[in-house]
N, C-alpha and C positions, 0 to 999 in steps of 0.2 A: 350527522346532526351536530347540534353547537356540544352536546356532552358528551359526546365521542370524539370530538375534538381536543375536547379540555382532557378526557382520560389519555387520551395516548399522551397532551405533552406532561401530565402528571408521570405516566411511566416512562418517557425520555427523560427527564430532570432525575424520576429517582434510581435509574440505573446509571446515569452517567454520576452521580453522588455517591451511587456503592463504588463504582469502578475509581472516581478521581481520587475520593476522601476516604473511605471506610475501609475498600480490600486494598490497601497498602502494598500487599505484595504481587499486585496485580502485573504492573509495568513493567519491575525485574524478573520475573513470571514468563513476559510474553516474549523480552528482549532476549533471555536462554533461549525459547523455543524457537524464534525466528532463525538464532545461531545455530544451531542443532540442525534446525530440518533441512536446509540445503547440503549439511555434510553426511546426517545417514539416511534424509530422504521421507523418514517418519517420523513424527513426533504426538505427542498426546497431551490431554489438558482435562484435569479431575476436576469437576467444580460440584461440591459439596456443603454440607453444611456444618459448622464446625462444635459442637458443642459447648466445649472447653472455651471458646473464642465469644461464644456468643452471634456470630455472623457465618457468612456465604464466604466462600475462598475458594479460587481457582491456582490448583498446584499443577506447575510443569511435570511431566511423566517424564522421561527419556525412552527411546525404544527401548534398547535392552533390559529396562527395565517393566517391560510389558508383555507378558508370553502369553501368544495367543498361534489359535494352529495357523498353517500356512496355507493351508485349503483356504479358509473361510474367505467370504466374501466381504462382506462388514462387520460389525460389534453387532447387530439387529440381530443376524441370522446366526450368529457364531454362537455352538452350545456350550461354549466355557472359554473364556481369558482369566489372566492371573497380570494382578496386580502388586509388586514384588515392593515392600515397603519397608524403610530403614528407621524405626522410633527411637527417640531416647527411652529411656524405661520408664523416665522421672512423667513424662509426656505420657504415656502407655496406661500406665497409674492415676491419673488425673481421669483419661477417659473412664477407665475402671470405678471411682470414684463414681464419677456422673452419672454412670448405671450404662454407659455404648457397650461397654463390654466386663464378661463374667468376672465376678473377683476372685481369680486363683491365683495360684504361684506363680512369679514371673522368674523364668531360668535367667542365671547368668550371662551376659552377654558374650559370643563368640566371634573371633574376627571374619569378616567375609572381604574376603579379597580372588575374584572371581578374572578368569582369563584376558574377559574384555574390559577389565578394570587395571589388568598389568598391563593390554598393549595400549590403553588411553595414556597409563603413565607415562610407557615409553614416548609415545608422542609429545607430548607433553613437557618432559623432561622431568620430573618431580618424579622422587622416590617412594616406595613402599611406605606407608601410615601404619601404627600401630593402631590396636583395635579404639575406638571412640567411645567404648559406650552403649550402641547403637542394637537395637534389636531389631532381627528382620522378621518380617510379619509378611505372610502371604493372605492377599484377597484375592477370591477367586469368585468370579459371577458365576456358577452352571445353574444345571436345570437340574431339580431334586424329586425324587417321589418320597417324601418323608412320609415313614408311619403316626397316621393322627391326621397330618394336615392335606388327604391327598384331593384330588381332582374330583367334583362328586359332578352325576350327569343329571338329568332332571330327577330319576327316582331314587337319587341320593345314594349311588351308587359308585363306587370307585372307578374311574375311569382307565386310572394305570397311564396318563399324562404326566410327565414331568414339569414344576412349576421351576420360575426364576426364582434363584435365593441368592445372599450374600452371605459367605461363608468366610471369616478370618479366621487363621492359625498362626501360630508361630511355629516359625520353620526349625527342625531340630530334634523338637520335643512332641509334636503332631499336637497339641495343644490347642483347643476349640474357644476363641475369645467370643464370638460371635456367632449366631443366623439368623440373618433379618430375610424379610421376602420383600422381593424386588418386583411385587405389579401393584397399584392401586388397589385396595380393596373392593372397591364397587364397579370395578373394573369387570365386565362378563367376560373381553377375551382374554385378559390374565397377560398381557403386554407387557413384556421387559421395560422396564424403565432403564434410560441411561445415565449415565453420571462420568463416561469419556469421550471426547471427540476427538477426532484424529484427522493429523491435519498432514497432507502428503505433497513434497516437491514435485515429481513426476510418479504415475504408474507406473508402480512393476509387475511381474511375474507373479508374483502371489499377492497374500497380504500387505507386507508391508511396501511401502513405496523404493522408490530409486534415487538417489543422491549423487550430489560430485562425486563421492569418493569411488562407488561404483562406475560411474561413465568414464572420469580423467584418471582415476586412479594410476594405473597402469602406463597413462602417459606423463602423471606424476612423477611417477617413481624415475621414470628414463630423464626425464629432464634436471633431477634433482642430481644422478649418478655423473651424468653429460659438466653438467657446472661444474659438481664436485671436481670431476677430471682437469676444468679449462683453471680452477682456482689453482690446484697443485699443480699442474705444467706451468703458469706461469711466478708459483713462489719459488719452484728448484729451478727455476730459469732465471733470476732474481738474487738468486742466493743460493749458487751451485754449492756439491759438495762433490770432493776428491779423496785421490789417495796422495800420500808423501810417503818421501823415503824417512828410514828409522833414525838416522841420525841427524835430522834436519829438525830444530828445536825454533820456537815462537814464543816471545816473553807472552806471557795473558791469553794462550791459544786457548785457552776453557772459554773465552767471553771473545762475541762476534765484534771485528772493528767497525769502528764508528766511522762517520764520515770525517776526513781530511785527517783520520790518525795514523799515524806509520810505528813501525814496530820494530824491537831489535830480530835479527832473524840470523842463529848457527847455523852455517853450512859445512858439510864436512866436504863435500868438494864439487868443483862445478859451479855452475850457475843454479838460480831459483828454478826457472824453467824446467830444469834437469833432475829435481828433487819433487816437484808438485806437478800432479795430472789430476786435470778435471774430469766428473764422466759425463759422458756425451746427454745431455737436457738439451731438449727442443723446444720451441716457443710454443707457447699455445695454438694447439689445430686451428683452421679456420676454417674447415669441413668440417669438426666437432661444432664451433659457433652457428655453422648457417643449419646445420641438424638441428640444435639447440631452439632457435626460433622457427622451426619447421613444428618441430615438436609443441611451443607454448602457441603458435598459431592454432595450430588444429585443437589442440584443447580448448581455446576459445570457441572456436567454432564450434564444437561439439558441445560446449558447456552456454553457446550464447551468450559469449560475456564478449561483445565485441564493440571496439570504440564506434560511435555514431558521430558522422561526420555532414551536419546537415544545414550549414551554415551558407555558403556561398555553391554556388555550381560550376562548370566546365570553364564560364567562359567568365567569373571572376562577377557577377551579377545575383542578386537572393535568388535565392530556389523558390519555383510557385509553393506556395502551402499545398496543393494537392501534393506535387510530386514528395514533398516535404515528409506530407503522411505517409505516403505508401513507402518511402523508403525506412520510415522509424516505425511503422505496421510491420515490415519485413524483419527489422532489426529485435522486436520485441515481440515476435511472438509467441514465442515459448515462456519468457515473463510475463506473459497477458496469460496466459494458459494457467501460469503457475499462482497469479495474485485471483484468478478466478475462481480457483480454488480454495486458499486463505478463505478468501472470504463468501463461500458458501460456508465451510468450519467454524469460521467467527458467529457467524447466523445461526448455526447451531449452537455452540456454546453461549449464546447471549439470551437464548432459548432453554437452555437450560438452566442458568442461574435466574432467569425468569419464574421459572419451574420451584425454586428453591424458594426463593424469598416470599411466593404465594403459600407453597405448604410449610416453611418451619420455620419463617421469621414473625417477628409480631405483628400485631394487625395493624396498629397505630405506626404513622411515618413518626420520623426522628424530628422535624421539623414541623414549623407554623408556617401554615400558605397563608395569613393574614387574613383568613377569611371567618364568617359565624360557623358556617360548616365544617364537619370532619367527613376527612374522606378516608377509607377502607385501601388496604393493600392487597387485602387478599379480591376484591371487587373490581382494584380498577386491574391488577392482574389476570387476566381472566382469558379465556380466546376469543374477545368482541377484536384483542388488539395483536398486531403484527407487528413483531421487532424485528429488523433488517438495519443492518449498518449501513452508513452514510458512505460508508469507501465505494467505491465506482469499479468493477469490474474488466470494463471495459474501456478504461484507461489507466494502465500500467503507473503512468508518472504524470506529474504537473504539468511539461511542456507539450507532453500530447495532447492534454486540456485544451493550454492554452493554444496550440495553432488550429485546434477544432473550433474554438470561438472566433479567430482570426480567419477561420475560412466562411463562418457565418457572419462575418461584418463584408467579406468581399463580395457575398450575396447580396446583403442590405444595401451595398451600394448602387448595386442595377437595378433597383425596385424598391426603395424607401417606404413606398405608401404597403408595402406588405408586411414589413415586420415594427413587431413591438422595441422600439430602438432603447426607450429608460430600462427595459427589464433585460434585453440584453445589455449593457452596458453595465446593470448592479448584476449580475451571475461572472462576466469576466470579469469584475473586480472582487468579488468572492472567492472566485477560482485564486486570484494573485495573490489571496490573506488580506488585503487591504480592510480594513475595518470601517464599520458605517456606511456601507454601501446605500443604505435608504436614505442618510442622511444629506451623503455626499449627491446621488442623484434620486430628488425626494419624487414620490410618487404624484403629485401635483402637477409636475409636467406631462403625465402621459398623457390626460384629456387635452391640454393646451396643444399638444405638437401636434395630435389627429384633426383636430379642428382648423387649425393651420393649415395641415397638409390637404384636408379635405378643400378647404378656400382655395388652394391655387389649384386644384385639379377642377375649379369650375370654370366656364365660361363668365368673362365677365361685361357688362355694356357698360357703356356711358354715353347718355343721349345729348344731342345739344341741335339747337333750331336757330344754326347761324351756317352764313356763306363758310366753305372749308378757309378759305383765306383768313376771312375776320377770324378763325379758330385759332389759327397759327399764331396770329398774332397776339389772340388774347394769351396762349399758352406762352408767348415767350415776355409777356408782359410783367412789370414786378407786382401788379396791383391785385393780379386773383392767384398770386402764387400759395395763401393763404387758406384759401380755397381749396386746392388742388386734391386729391384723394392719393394718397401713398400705398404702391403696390409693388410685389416683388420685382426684381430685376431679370428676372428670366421671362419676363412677360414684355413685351414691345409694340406701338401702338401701331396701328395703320387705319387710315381715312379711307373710308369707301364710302362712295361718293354715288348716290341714288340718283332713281330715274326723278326728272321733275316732277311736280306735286299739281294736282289743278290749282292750289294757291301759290299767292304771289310769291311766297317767301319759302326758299331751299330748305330742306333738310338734309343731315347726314348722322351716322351710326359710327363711334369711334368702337371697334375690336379689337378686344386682347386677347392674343393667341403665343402659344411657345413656338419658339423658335431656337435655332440654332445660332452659338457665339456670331460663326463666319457669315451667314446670311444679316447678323445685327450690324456687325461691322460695312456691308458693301454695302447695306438698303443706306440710300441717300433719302434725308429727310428735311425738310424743309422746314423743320423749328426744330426748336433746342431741348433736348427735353435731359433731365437728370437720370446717371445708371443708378446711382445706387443713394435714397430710392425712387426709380423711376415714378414719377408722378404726369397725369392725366385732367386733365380738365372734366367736370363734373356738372354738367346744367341741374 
């Protein structure tokens, strides 16, 4: 219906409004996670509501920052993950304040500098930080049987079910900030609610997923040792070092000579030659080089990070668009794999901050839709409507877009009267970004060009009640050119010429029928008639 129409673009305008304008930390948010998940394979995304803030906010997780077991299967079925969190104090207090959590003592801050946080450094290069400040806060979702709140059955009796709760402590002091319960209250089956999604490069072996650094790792490592080797064999090959005899002295031999400088040089006997030996440096391997690119080959390969080369073919001519696809289908399929993933994740997450803005933000939007009426947030939020992102699944990149629409205009060409030509033509120029696509090709023309096309796919007459001779003649005359009825050029005339009539006076049927370029060009015709556009006499 027309208001189920108008409600979803109400909830596309006001979630793209949270995401562009209001959650600020949205986009440096997403750009960490995209960095992150190809190198450990998992990453996570908390969208929540912030109290202190006033708004919805979606925070980057890191793995190692998320401990959940390795059995489980997903966050639905998993009976406890921990959410490992780093507050100011000052930030901590504030919640405190607002009533999120108990108002007790808050211990003093203690450093946390954690294994996988010294080998990030090492990689990294940056040293050791002193402590920040920062208090670590564990959240942990499990299943609780609290006395007071348990599970009751119809005769209001304890069931001994465990419910979803949210449990925060500070890590240290076992310190209880929080327990909120994590299902809907009028909820009968008591349904975890979520508040992470998790977003995976490739499956692994358990929970969490698979990354570069697990697949190349290892081939990492050997390619980086392999260089190292070919840099040093070719700087001591470069800039040998030797031994000299003890009494053979060098003005400035602490500092390496420069180019085109000469130097005083004591010798206590003999030639130079005879006082200096070099030790034997050999040039950089060239077995180590071709290992080298054996090595960063196959990590491509194995990582699918390989150049696509889909430009020209064998024989120096474009490549058909089919072949075109199936060779960048071949070359992307584990990126297809991997953005189809993204984005069922994103689909949840836009799912869940859907979820938020219905239950804890205010009811009234931020904004005037310039109309008498108000419309409701929490109404047009609701499940009448489905949020799914616009990213496409099943096209990785732009240019496989665009030679899928390039292979649907090569169709259009063998059968025009089949497809909608203005509405493809405004989707390939949507694809390209080009802007005003309705503007540029308005929807006005698509009635005009069916009606067109439908016109020449009919038969068409033109009667006339004259000898074929006087026709010819009339048609090449200048006096009925005025006259004449203008029709396309791929139409071409021919005189058939009937049985006589019982009356005195002849008739004949001029026929427009398609034909082919090479048959227009041999038929010899006996007037003159115009290609382009071919016109016909019309009695």
């Amino acid at each position: 219906t027309k208001e189920r129409v108008k409600q979803s673009e109400r909830v596309q305008d006001e979630l793209n409004y949270q995401l562009l304008e209001v959650m600020t930390e949205y986009r440096p948010e997403m750009e960490q996670l995209l960095f992150h998940l190809p190198l450990a394979g998992s990453a996570f995304k908390k969208v929540y509501y912030d109290p202190s803030l006033g708004r919805a906010c979606a925070m980057f997780v890191p793995a190692e920052d998320f401990v959940v077991s390795h059995g489980a299967s997903d966050l639905m079925t998993s009976p406890r993950y921990t959410h490992v969190m780093r507050r100011m104090k000052n930030d901590v207090r504030k919640l405190q304040v607002a009533g999120f959590y108990r108002d007790v003592e808050l211990p003093d801050p203690s450093p946390d500098y954690s294994k996988i946080q010294e080998k990030i450094d090492d990689l990294d290069g940056s040293a050791e930080v002193e402590a920040d400040g920062r208090l670590v806060l564990l959240e942990m979702h499990v299943d609780l049987d609290l006395p007071g709140f348990e599970d009751l059955d119809s005769s209001m009796e304890p069931t001994g079910i465990e419910l979803p709760y949210v449990v925060t402590m500070v890590r240290g002091t076992g310190e209880i900030l929080s327990i909120y319960r994590n299902y809907r209250e009028d909820d009968p089956l008591k349904l975890k609610r979520q508040h992470f999604v998790h977003y995976q490069y490739l499956p692994g072996l358990g929970f969490y997923g698979t990354g570069l650094i697990h697949l190349i790792g290892g081939l990492a490592k050997s390619a980086t040792s392999i260089l190292r080797q070919l840099v040093e064999a070719g700087t001591l090959s470069n800039l040998p070092a030797g031994l000299k005899a003890r009494g053979l002295r060098i003005k400035g031999d602490d500092s390496p000579i420069m180019p085109g400088e000469f130097r005083d040089v004591d010798i206590p006997g003999g030639s130079i030659r005879d006082n200096i030996s070099f030790l034997p440096y050999k040039e950089p391997s060239n077995v180590l080089y071709q290992l080298l690119g054996n090595i960063v080959e196959e990590g491509r390969r194995i990582g699918s990070v390989a150049d696509l080369q889909v430009g020209m073919g064998q024989t120096g001519k474009e490549a058909p668009v089919g072949t075109t696809l199936a060779i960048m289908e071949r070359a992307m399929k584990v990126m297809s794999a991997v953005q189809a993933r993204v984005h069922s994740s994103l689909r949840s997450e836009l799912r869940l901050l859907s979820d938020v803005i219905s239950t804890s933000m205010e009811d009234a939007y931020d904004y005037d839709f310039g109309e008498d009426q108000n419309y409701s947030r929490k109404e047009d939020f609701d499940s009448r409507v489905d949020i799914i992102p616009v990213s496409d699944p099943n096209a990785a990149s732009m240019s496989q877009r665009v030679m899928q629409y390039q292979a649907a205009f090569q169709l259009a060409q063998s059968n025009p009267n089949l497809y909608d030509m203005p509405l493809l033509h405004r989707q390939m120029m949507e694809t390209l970004g080009i802007p005003n696509a309705d503007e540029i090709v308005p929807h006005t023309l698509q009635s005009t060009l069916r009606s067109s096309i439908a016109a020449k796919s009919k038969w068409r007459w033109a009667h006339s009640f004259q000898k074929p001779r006087s026709l010819c003649q009339r048609m090449s005359s200048s006096n009925t050119r005025s006259s004449l009825l203008t029709l396309p050029t791929r139409y071409s005339p021919k005189i058939r010429r009937l049985p006589k009539c019982k009356s005195a006076s002849r008739w004949s049927k001029i026929q427009l029928f398609r034909c082919s370029a090479r048959n227009w060009r041999s038929r010899k015709q006996k007037f003159s008639v115009r290609r382009s556009p071919t016109r016909v006499a019309q009695s």
